[in-house]
C-alpha positions in Angstrom: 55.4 -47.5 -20.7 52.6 -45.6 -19.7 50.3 -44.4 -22.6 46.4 -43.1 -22.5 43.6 -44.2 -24.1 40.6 -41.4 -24.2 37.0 -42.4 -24.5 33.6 -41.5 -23.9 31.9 -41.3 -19.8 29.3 -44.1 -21.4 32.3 -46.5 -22.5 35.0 -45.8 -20.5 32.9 -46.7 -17.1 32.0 -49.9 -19.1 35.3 -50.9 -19.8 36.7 -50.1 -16.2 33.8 -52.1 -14.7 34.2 -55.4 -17.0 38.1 -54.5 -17.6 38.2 -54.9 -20.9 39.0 -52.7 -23.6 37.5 -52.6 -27.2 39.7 -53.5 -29.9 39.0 -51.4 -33.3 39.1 -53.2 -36.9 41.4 -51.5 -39.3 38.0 -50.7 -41.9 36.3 -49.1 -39.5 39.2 -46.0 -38.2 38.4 -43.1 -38.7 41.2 -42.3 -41.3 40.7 -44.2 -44.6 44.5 -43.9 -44.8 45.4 -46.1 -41.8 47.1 -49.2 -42.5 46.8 -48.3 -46.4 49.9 -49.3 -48.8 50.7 -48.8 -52.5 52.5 -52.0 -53.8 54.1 -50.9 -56.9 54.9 -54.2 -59.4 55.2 -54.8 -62.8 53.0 -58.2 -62.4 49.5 -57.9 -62.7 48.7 -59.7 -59.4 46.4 -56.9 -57.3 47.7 -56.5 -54.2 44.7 -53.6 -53.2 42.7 -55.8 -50.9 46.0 -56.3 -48.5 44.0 -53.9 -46.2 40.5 -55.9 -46.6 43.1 -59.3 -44.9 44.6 -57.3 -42.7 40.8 -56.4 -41.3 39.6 -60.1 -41.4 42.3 -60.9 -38.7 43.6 -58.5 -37.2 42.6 -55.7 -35.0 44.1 -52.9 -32.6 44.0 -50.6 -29.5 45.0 -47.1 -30.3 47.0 -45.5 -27.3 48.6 -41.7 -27.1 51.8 -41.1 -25.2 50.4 -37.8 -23.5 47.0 -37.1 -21.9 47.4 -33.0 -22.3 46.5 -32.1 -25.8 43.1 -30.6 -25.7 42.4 -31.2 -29.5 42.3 -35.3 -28.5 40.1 -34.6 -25.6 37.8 -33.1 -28.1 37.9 -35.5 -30.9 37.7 -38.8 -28.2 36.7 -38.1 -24.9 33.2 -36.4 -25.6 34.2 -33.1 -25.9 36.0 -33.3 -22.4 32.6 -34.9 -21.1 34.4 -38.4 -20.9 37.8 -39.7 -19.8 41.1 -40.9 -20.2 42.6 -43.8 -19.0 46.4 -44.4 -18.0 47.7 -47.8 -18.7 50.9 -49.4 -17.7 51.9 -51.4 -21.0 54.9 -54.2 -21.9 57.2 -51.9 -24.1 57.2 -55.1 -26.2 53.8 -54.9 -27.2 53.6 -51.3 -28.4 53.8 -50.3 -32.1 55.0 -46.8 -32.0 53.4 -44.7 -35.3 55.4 -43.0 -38.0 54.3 -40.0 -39.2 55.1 -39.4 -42.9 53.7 -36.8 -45.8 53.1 -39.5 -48.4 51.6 -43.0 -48.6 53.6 -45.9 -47.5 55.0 -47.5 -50.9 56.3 -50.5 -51.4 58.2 -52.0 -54.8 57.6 -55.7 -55.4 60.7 -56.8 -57.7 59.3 -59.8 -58.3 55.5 -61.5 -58.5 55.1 -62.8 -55.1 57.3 -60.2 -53.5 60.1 -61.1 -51.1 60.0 -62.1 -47.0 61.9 -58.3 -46.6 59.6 -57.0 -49.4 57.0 -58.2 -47.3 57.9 -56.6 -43.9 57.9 -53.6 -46.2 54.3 -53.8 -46.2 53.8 -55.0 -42.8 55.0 -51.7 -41.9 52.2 -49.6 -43.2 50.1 -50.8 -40.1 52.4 -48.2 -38.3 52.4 -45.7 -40.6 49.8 -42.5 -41.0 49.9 -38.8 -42.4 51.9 -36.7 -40.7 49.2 -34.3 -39.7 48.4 -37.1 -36.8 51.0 -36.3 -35.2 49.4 -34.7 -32.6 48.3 -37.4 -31.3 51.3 -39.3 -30.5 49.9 -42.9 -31.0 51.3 -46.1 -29.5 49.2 -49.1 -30.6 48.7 -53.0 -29.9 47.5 -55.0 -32.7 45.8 -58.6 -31.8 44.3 -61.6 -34.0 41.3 -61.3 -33.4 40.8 -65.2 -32.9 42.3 -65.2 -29.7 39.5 -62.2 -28.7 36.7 -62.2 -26.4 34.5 -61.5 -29.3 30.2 -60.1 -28.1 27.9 -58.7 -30.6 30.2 -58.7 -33.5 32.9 -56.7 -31.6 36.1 -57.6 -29.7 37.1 -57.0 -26.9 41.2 -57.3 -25.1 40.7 -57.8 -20.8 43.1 -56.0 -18.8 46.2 -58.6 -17.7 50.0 -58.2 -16.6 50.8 -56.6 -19.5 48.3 -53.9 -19.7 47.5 -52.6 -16.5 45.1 -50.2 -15.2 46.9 -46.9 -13.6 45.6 -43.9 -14.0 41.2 -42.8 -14.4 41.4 -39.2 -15.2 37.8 -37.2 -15.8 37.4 -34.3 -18.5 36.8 -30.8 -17.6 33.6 -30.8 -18.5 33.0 -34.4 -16.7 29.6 -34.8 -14.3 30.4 -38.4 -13.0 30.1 -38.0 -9.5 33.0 -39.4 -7.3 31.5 -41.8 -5.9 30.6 -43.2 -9.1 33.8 -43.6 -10.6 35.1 -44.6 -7.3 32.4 -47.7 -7.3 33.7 -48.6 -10.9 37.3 -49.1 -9.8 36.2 -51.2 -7.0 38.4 -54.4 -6.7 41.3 -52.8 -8.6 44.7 -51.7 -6.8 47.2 -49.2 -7.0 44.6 -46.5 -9.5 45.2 -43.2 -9.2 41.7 -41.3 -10.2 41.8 -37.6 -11.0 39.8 -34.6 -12.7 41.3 -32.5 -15.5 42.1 -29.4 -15.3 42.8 -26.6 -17.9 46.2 -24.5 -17.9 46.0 -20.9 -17.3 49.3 -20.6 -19.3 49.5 -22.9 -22.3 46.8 -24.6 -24.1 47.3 -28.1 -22.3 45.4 -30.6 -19.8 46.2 -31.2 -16.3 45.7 -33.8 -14.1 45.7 -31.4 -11.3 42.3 -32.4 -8.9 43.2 -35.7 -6.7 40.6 -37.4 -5.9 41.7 -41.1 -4.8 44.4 -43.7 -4.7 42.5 -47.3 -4.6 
């Protein structure tokens, strides 16, 4: 599938030149509500730090299934300053989001909560308010010990299974082509582009061409 993954000018050359992307921790999203579940049980074994576990070994990269909604271009791409970038992804890998209207809850019938109980709560990893919807989020999620891991962060290289497509520049972008042409360099088969804005609806094109490598 293909799916997009906006950042900034400042990262996104950085991860095209070392072909990595960065891989986010679940504390640290920007919604407090990500990944969160309420465990309802009559025991009084506190389930509340299932989030806290989840964070210590897991992590994620955050995809969208469209490129055109301007609000995203806003919110992660530098106010259209930055970039998106079109990746080719196993189908198998990708977590597609559910969008509900209240928390994920989950009802433990006994202490220790069943296996199916238990995928229950696994699910809340995919889950976040509906108001998100927007965005139209596909993620990955990784153990982190199997990361390239610098400076406290980690960090998932490009392979077979997520492949580099698609470099398309914001509106608003000031990298120069030959700039974002020298960051490609030794990659095949990317397609780079520059935004532009519809005259019609409120939505992002990909409309400027600028090179196939």
């Amino acid at each position: 599938m293909r799916v997009y993954y906006f950042t900034s000018e400042k990262w996104g050359l950085l991860d095209i030149v070392r072909r990595y992307l960065k891989v986010s921790r679940i504390k640290n999203l920007n919604d407090p509500f990500d990944c969160f579940v309420h465990i309802m049980t009559p025991y009084a074994t506190d389930y509340r730090k299932i989030r806290d576990i989840w964070h210590d070994k897991l992590g994620m990269i955050c995809f969208s299934r469209s490129y055109t909604n301007p609000v995203q271009w806003s919110h992660y791409a530098d106010h259209h300053r930055g970039m998106v970038l079109g990746f080719d992804v196993d189908d198998d890998l990708l977590e597609e989001i559910e969008y509900i209207s209240e928390p994920w809850t989950v009802y433990f019938t006994d202490e220790k909560g069943t296996d199916e109980e238990w995928s229950e709560v696994n699910y809340a990893m995919t889950c976040k308010y509906i108001d998100w919807k927007y965005e139209e989020e596909s993620r990955i999620f990784f153990q982190l010990k199997y990361l390239k891991k610098s400076a406290g962060m980690y960090f998932k290289e490009f392979d077979k299974k997520i492949i580099l497509k698609e470099v398309i520049l914001g509106v608003k972008s000031e990298i120069s082509n030959n700039r974002i042409l020298d960051s490609v360099a030794g990659l095949k088969g990317v397609q780079i582009r520059r935004a532009t804005m519809s005259e019609d609806v409120y939505s992002i094109r990909k409309a400027i061409f600028i090179e196939d490598i």
